[in-house]
C-alpha positions as CSV (number, residue, x, y, z in Angstrom):
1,X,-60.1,108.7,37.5
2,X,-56.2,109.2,37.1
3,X,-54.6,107.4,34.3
4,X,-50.8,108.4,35.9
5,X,-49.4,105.5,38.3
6,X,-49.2,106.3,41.6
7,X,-45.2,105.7,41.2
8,X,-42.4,107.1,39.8
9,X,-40.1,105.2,37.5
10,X,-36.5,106.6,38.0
11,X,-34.0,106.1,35.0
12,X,-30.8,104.9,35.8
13,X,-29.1,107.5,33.4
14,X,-30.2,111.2,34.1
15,X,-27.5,112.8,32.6
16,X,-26.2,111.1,29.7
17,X,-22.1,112.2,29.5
18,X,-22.3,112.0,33.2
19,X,-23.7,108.9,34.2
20,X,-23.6,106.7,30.8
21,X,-19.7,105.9,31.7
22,X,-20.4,104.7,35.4
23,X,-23.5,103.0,33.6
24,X,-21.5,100.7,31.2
25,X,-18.7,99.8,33.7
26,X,-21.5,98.7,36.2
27,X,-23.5,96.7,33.3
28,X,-20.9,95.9,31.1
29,X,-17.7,95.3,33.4
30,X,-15.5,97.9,31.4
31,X,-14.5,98.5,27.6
32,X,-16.1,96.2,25.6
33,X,-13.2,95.8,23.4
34,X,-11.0,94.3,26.6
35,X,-13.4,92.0,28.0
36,X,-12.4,88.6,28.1
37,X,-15.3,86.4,27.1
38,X,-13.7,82.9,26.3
39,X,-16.1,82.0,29.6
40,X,-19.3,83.0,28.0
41,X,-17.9,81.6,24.7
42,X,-17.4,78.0,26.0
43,X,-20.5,77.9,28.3
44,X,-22.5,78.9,24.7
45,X,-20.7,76.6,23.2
46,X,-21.6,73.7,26.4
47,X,-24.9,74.5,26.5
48,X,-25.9,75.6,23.3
């Protein structure tokens, strides 16, 4: 019996100083440092 899956999980990030950049701005939504998050801070703040 094979213990492997019968899948293949595929990483988002293959090459690291190649796709990590692309990565963050997809995830992240740019330079963490310039994000405005006053919305995240009040809906915290609303909701707790």
């Amino acid at each position: 019996m094979r213990k492997e899956p019968s899948w293949r999980v595929e990483r988002p990030i293959k090459d690291l100083e190649r796709d990590l950049p692309a990565w963050e701005l997809a995830t992240l939504g740019g330079e963490p440092g310039t994000m405005d998050i006053s919305a995240v801070n009040r809906a915290w703040a609303e909701v707790g």
